[in-house]
Structure formats: structure tokens, C-alpha cells
C-alpha positions in Angstrom: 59.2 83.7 -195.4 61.3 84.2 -191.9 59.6 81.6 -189.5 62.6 83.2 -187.1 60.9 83.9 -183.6 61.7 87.8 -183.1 64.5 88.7 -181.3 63.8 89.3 -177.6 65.1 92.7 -176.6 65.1 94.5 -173.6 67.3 97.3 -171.4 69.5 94.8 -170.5 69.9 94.2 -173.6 71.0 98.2 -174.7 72.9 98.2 -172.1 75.2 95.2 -173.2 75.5 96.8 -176.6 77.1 100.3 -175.2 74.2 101.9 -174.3 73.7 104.1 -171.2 69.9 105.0 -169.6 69.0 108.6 -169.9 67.5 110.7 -172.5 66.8 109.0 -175.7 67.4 105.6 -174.1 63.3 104.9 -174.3 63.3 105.8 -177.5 66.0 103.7 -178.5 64.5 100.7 -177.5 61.3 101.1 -178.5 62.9 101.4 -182.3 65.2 98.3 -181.4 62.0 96.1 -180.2 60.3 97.7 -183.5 62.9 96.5 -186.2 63.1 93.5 -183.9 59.2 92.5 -184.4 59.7 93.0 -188.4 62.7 90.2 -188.4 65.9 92.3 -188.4 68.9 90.4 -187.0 71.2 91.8 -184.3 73.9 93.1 -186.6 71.1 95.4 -188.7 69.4 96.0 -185.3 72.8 97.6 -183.7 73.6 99.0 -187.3 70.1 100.4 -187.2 70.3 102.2 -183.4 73.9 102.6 -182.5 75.2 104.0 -179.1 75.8 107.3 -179.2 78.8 108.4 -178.4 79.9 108.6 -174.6 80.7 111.7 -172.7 83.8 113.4 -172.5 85.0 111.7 -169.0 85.4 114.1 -165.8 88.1 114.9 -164.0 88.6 114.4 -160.7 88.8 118.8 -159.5 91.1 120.5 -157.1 90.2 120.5 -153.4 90.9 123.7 -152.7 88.5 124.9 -155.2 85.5 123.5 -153.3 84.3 125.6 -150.3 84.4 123.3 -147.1 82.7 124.7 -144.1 83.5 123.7 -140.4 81.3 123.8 -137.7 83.8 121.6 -135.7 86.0 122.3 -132.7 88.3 119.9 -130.4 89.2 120.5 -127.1 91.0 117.0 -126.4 93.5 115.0 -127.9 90.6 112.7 -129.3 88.6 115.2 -130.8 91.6 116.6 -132.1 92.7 113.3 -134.0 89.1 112.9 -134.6 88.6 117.0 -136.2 91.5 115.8 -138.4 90.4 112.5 -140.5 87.0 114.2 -140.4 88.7 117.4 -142.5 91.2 114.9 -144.5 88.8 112.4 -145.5 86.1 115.6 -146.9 89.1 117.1 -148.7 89.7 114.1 -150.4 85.2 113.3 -151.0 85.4 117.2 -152.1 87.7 116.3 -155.0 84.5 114.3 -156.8 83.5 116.2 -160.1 80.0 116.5 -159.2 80.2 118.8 -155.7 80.3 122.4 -155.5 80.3 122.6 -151.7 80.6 120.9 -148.2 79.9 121.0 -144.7 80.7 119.4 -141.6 78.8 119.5 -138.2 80.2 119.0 -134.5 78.7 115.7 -134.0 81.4 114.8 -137.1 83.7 111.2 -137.2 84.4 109.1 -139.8 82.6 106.5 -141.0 84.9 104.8 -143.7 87.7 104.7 -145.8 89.5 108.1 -146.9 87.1 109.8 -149.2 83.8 108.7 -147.6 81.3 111.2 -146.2 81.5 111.1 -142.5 78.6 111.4 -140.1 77.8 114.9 -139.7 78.7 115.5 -143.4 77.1 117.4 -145.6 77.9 117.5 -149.6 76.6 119.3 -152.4 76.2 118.2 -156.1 75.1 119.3 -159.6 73.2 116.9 -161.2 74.1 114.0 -159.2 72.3 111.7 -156.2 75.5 109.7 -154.7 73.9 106.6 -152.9 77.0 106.5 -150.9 76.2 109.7 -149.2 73.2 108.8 -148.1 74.5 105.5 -147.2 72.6 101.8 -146.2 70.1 103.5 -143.4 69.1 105.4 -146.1 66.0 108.4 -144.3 67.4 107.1 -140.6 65.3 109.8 -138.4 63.6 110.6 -135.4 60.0 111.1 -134.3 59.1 112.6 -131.2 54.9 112.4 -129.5 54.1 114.9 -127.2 51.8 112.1 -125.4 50.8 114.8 -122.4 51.1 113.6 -118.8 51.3 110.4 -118.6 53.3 108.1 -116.4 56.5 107.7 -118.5 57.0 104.0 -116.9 53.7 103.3 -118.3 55.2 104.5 -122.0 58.0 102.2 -121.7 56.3 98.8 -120.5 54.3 99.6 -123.3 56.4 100.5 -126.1 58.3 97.5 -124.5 55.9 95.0 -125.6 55.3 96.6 -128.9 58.3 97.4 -130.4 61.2 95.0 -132.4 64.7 95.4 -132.9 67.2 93.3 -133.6 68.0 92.1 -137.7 64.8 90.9 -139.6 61.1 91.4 -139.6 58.0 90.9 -138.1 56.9 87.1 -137.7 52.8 86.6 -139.8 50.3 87.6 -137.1 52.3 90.2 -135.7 53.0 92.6 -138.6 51.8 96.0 -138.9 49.4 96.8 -142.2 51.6 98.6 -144.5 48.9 101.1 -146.7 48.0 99.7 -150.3 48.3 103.2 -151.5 52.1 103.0 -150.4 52.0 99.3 -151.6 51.3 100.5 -154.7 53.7 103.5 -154.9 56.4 100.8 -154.2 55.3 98.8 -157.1 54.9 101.3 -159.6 58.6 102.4 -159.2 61.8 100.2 -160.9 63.5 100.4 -157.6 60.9 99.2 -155.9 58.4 96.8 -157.2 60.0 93.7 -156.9 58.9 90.6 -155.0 61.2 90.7 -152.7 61.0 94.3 -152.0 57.9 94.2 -151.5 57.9 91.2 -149.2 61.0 93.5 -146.9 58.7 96.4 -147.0 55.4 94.6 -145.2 57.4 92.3 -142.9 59.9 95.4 -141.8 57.2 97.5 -141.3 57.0 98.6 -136.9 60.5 97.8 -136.5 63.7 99.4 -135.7 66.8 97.4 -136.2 70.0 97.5 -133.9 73.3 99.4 -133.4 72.4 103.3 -132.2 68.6 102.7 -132.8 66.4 103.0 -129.6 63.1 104.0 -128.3 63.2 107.0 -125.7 60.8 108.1 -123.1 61.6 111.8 -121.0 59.9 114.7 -119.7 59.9 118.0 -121.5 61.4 120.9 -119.6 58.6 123.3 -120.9 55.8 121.7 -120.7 56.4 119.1 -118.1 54.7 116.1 -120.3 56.0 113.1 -121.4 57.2 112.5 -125.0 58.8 109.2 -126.5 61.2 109.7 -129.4 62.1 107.0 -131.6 65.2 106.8 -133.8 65.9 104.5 -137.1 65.7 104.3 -140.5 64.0 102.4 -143.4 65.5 99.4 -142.2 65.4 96.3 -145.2 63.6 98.4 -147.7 66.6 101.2 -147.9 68.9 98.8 -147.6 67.7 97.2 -150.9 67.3 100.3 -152.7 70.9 101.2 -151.6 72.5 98.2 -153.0 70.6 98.9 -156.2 71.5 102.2 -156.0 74.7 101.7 -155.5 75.3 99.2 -158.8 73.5 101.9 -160.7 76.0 104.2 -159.7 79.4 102.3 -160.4 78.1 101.7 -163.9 77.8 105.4 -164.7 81.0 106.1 -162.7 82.8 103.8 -164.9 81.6 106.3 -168.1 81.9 109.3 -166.7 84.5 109.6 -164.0 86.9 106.1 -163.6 89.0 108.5 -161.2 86.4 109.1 -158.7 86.1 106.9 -155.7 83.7 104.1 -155.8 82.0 105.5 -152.6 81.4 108.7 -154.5 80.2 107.0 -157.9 76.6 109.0 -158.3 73.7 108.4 -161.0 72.9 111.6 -162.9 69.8 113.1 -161.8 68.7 114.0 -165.8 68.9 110.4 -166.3 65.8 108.5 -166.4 67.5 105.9 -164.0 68.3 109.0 -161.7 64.9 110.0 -161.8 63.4 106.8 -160.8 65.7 106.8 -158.4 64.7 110.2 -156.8 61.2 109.0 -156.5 62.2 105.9 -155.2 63.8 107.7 -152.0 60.3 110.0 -152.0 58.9 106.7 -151.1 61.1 105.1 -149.2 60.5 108.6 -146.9 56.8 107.8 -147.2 57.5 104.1 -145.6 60.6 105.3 -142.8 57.8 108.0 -141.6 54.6 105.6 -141.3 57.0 103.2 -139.6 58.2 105.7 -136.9 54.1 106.4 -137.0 52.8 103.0 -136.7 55.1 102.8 -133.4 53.8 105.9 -132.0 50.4 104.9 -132.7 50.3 101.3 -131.1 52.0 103.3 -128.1 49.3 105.8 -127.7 46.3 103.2 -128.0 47.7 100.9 -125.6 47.5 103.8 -123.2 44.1 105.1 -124.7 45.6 108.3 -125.5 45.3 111.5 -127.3 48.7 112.8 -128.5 49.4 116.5 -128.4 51.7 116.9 -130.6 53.8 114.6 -133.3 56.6 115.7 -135.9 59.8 114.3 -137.2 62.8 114.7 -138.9 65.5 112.8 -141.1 69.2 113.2 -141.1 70.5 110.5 -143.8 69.1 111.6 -146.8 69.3 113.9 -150.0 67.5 116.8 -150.5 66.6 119.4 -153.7 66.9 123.0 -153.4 68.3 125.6 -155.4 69.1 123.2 -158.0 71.3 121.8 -156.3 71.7 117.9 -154.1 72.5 118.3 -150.6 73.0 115.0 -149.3 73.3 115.1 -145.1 74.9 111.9 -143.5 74.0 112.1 -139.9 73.0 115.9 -140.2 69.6 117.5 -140.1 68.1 119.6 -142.6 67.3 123.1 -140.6 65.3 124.9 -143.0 61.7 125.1 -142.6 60.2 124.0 -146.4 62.7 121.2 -147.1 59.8 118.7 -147.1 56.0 119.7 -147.4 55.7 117.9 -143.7 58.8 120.1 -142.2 57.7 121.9 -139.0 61.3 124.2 -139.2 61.8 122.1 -135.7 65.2 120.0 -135.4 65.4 117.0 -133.0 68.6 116.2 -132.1 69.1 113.3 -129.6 72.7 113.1 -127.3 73.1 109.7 -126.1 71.1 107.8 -123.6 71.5 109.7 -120.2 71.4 113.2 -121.4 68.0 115.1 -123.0 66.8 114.7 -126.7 67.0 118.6 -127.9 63.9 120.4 -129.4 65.5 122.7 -131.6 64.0 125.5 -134.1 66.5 125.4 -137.6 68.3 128.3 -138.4 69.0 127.7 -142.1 73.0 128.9 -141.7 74.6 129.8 -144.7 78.2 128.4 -143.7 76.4 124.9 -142.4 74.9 124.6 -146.1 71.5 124.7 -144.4 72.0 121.7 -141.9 72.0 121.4 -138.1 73.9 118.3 -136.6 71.6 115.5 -135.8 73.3 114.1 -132.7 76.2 113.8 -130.5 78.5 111.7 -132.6 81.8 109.6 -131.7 85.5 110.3 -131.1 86.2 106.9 -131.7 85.4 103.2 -132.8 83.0 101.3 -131.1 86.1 98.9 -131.0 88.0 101.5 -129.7 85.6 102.3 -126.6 85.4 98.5 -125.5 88.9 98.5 -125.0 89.3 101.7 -123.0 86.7 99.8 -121.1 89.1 97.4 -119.7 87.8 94.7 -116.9 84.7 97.0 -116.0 81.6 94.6 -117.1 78.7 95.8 -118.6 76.6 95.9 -115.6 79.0 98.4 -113.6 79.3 100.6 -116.7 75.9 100.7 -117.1 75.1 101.4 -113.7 78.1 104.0 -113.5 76.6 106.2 -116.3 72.5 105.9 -116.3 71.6 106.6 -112.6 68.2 106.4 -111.9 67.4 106.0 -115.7 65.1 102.7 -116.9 67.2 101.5 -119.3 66.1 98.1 -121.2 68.2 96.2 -123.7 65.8 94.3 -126.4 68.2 91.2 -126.8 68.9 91.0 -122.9 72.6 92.0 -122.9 74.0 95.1 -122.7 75.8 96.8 -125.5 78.4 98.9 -123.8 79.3 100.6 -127.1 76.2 102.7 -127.0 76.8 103.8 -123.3 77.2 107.7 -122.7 80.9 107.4 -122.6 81.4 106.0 -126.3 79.7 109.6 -127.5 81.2 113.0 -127.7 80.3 115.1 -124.6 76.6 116.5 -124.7 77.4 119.5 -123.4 80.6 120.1 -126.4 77.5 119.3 -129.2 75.4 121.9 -127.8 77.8 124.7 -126.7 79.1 124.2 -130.6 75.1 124.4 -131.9 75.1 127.7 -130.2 78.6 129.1 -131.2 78.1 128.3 -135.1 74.6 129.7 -134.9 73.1 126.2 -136.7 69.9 126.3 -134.1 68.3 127.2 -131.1 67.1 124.9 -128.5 63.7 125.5 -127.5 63.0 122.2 -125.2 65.1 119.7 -123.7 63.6 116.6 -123.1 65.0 114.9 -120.1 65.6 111.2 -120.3 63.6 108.6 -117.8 64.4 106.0 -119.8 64.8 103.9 -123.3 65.2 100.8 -125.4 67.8 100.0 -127.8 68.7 96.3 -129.2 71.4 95.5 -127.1 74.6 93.1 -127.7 72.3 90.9 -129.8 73.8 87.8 -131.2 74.1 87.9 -135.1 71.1 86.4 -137.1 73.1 82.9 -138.3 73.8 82.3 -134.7 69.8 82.6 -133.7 68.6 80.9 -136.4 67.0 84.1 -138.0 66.5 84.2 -141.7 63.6 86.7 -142.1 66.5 89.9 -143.2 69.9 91.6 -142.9 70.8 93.9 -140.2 70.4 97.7 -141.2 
């Protein structure tokens, strides 16, 4: 009689034999973990279920066989250096097996080495979610609350004391309650469920990280109220499922296309792993949207108000239609029935001093669907500081926010998100109207806003509670 404990097998365990998730690959294992339980070795178990055969690897297609559509003009010698990596870098993403068409907005600039999707980029696949393309602020978005009229000073002492940015979460006894219906959904999914997701998920939860992030409080032109618009993304959470997503990716990219970039690797959406993965960004949606929401909330019941109107939009992010992927770094999904919450209104925010635009979508053809989803940059944030020169942050400030409240969370100023280190305003939205990708309905004109500021990294503070996203 075998007394020999059963061997112990699991997907891991496939994997490291040859196998590769998608169809079948339950099956497989169930039959492996069946022959396992009756006292079959190894060698009879992968006699007994062998790999199948891989696919036929991809080739890496011609460029000029994928349609890229501009939506990008230059009118100085930066934009003009700018217009060009933008074009030579999609050229080179375009050549990736899976796409069959790309765009690229006017708030469009690099955002990585040659062949990664820049801001403002759009990308269309077959078959394929590329966690690249959506990168690490995976749902980044804006909200905007019609709060009615209301002092806006009031708004911003308020949201002031409310709001967090900067790397990490919450500190216990200031955290906002995360649903248990969400808490679940997180937990059901392989993405999403474990510990220390879950932990990221509660603690991050009414935050809104650093860099371009902020809190913004203006008047609308057309109704004279007061709105505050906030901007971010899913913070810790997508950060998390990106990495994930992202080792996923490179292990299918290894089968199926060893030319293609490792930014571009994707996960195949008929794959079971690729449809976990789909539903994991449903829900990390879910979570980005109740944390613009919790924000808004706290805002409105410290003022005891009654908000007129709320909606919202994302602009990193993948989206089904047609059959087909679109996945829109920086730019703004302008059809009206992209998400079952999708009001057909685009919010496109400029840079601190100028209005946050209240835009209907128009659903152009030549922009793949998509509407920019802000002003964008010319050049590095690096770049700006030194064009800068011996100016200190004070004068700048002072120079380009007149009469505007502008508060930095960490205390110091972060010169890098000043007006001058974005395209002009007025260049984004003469190009919105000239490529027919939406039509302004509202500006909101700024009174004021809060970003993170020049905040010291976390190992310097002592911080421990999460990364920067």
C-alpha cells in the first residue's frame, strides 16, 4: 500500500511544467490534483496531462500598416520637438502585434522610453489588455460637484482639512469606511484579494497622492455656482494590480511575441488570467470613483450642503467596444455609453490658473472615440526647473496665480506643476475645437486649489504606510 502523502499541486505548479492559463488550464488541473489524490508520481502526472503545444509566436507588424491619427499641432520649437517623439515613439508602440489602430490627442508628450504610450495616447488591440497602457495610476480621473453658491473660500478651508496627499494612507481613526460590498468584490477576484491589498484598499481610501494631483475650487461661467473638481487615481490599489498586471503580461509576452517591447507585453483577454484581470480594473473603477465620492461628500457635509450636480470621468484606463481594447493614457473617453455611469460630459482640466473645461464628447471617428483629458507638457518637469533659473518658488508662484488661493499640502511649493511647465491653455482648446473632439459647454474659472506640493520622499519623513502613485 502507498503511505506516500499526495502530491501537492497547484497553478504554480502547471505553470512550472509548460503550462500557460487560458482555456483548458482549469481543466488541466483539476485532472492533475485528481491523478495526484490516487498516488500518481510526477513523471505519470505530466505524462498523464502534458502542455499543449504553444502558439505559433507573433511577429512584430509594419508600422505603416496601422492607422495612426493626429489630433496634434506645434506652433513653437518645443511643441515641434515635442509633436515629433510623441509621433516616433507611437510608430514604434504601433508595431506591437496586437493593435489595429492609434490616436494621439493635443495635450500629447512622452512619457517613456521609445515605444511607450505617451500621455494623450490612445491604442487599440484585438484580444489584448496591455497593463502598460494603462500605466501605474491605473483609472486616474476627475470629479466635478456642482455645490451651488457657496463661498468658494469656505470650499477650500474645508476640503483643506479633509483631504490627504502626499505617498501612503490614512493613519487608524481617520480613515474613510470603504463599502463591504466593494470589500468583497476585492476579495473575490485573484488580483485582488490578498492581505495586503486589501489592507492598501481601506487605508488609501479619501486620498489623493502627489505629482499633478490636486483639489480645485472655481465658479462656473453658466451658472455662476461654485464647483470643486478633484483629480487622481486609484492610488496604492492600482498600483498593486499594475505590478501584478504587469508580471502577468511579460510571461505571456515571452510565449507569444519575444519581439515586442516589454512595455507593450499584454495578457490575452480570452485567457482566464485576462479575464480576471478585466474584472479586476471593473473594480478598481468601483474603488477610484467612491474615493473621488467620499471626498466630495465630507466636503459637502462640512458645509451642510445639498449638491446640484456630480459626475466624473477617467482618462487612464481601457475600455470594450466594438470588440475591440481601447486603452487611453491621459485621454478621455467622449462617447456617451462607455460606462453605465457616463453622462456623454468630458472634464478636462488646464493647469492651475486657467478654467477646468465642461465639455459634451463628440465620439470622433479620427480621435478613435477619445477627447484629450488635459493640457499636457512640452517638456520634463526637470527640464522646466532649469528654464526656471534663480527665480524662487515664491516669485514664480506669485508671477503666474494672481489673485488665485493656492495651498501646497506638504508646505513647499512644487514649481513643476506651475502654469508655465504646461502647454498653453488656450493651444489645447483652440486644437479641441479644430479636430472636432468636443464642445465646451462651461468653463469653470479657478479661485483656487490644493495639490501636494514639493513633498519630501517617504524614507526621509519616516513614512512607511505606502508607495507614491
Amino acid at each position: 500500500m502507498n503511505m506516500t502523502a499526495p502530491m501537492e499541486i497547484d497553478g504554480k505548479v502547471l505553470i512550472g511544467w509548460g503550462h500557460m492559463p487560458g482555456p483548458g488550464f482549469g481543466a488541466m488541473l483539476d485532472r492533475a490534483r485528481a491523478l495526484a489524490a490516487q498516488g500518481d508520481d510526477e513523471a505519470a502526472i505530466r505524462a498523464a496531462v502534458p502542455p499543449p503545444p504553444l502558439p505559433e509566436e507573433l511577429s512584430l507588424q509594419e508600422a505603416a500598416t496601422v492607422p495612426l491619427h493626429i489630433s496634434l499641432d506645434a506652433e513653437t520649437q518645443d511643441e515641434a520637438e515635442n509633436r515629433e517623439r510623441v509621433i516616433d515613439t507611437m510608430r514604434t508602440l504601433v508595431r506591437t502585434p496586437t493593435v489595429v489602430a492609434a490616436a494621439i490627442m493635443p495635450d500629447a508628450c512622452p512619457a517613456g522610453p521609445l515605444g511607450t504610450i505617451p500621455v494623450g495616447g490612445i491604442v487599440s488591440t484585438r484580444n489584448a489588455i496591455h497593463p502598460g497602457m494603462h500605466s501605474p495610476d491605473i483609472c486616474c480621473s476627475v470629479m466635478m460637484t456642482d455645490l451651488g453658491p457657496v463661498d468658494p473660500g469656505a470650499v477650500l478651508d474645508a476640503a483643506s482639512g479633509i483631504t490627504h496627499f502626499g505617498a501612503g494612507g490614512r493613519d487608524q481613526g481617520r480613515r474613510f469606511t470603504l463599502s463591504l460590498d466593494l470589500l468583497d468584490a476585492f476579495r473575490a477576484n485573484p488580483f485582488l484579494g490578498h492581505q495586503k491589498m486589501l489592507h492598501t484598499a481601506q487605508a488609501h481610501m479619501g486620498t489623493q497622492g502627489d505629482g499633478n494631483h490636486f483639489l480645485f475650487v472655481g465658479r462656473s461661467r453658466a451658472t455662476g455656482h461654485t464647483a470643486l473638481v478633484t483629480h487622481h487615481g486609484s492610488r496604492g490599489p492600482g498600483a498593486q494590480l499594475y505590478r501584478a498586471g504587469v508580471e502577468v503580461a511579460e510571461r505571456w509576452r515571452r510565449h507569444l511575441s519575444p519581439e515586442t517591447l516589454r512595455q507593450n507585453a499584454w495578457i490575452p483577454t480570452d485567457s482566464d488570467e485576462g479575464r480576471d484581470y478585466w474584472q479586476a480594473l471593473q473594480i478598481i473603477r468601483r474603488w477610484t470613483k467612491a474615493n473621488h465620492n467620499a471626498i466630495h461628500q465630507a466636503v459637502t457635509e462640512t458645509l451642510r450642503l445639498t449638491p446640484v450636480e456630480r459626475f466624473w470621468n477617467e482618462h487612464n484606463f481601457v475600455f470594450e467596444r466594438d470588440g475591440l481594447y481601447h486603452h487611453g493614457k491621459g485621454a478621455t473617453p467622449a462617447w456617451g455609453s462607455y460606462a453605465d455611469d457616463a453622462t456623454g460630459k468630458v472634464l478636462i482640466p488646464l493647469n492651475m490658473a486657467e478654467p477646468v473645461l465642461v465639455a459634451r464628447g463628440r465620439d470622433a471617428a479620427h480621435a478613435l472615440g477619445f477627447a484629450p483629458h488635459g493640457a499636457g507638457r512640452n517638456m520634463s518637469r526637470t527640464e522646466h526647473r532649469r528654464r526656471m533659473g534663480d527665480a524662487t518658488p515664491e516669485a514664480l508662484l506669485a508671477a503666474e496665480t494672481p489673485g488665485l488661493d493656492i495651498r501646497f499640502s506638504g508646505g513647499r511649493i512644487d514649481v513643476s506643476e506651475l502654469p508655465s511647465s504646461y502647454k498653453r491653455a488656450s493651444s489645447v482648446v483652440e486644437q479641441i475645437g479644430r479636430y472636432g473632439l468636443a464642445d465646451i459647454e462651461d468653463y469653470i474659472d479657478p479661485v483656487g486649489c490644493i495639490m501636494a506640493g514639493d513633498m519630501p520622499p517617504p524614507w526621509m519623513s519616516g513614512h512607511r504606510s505606502g508607495r507614491r502613485s
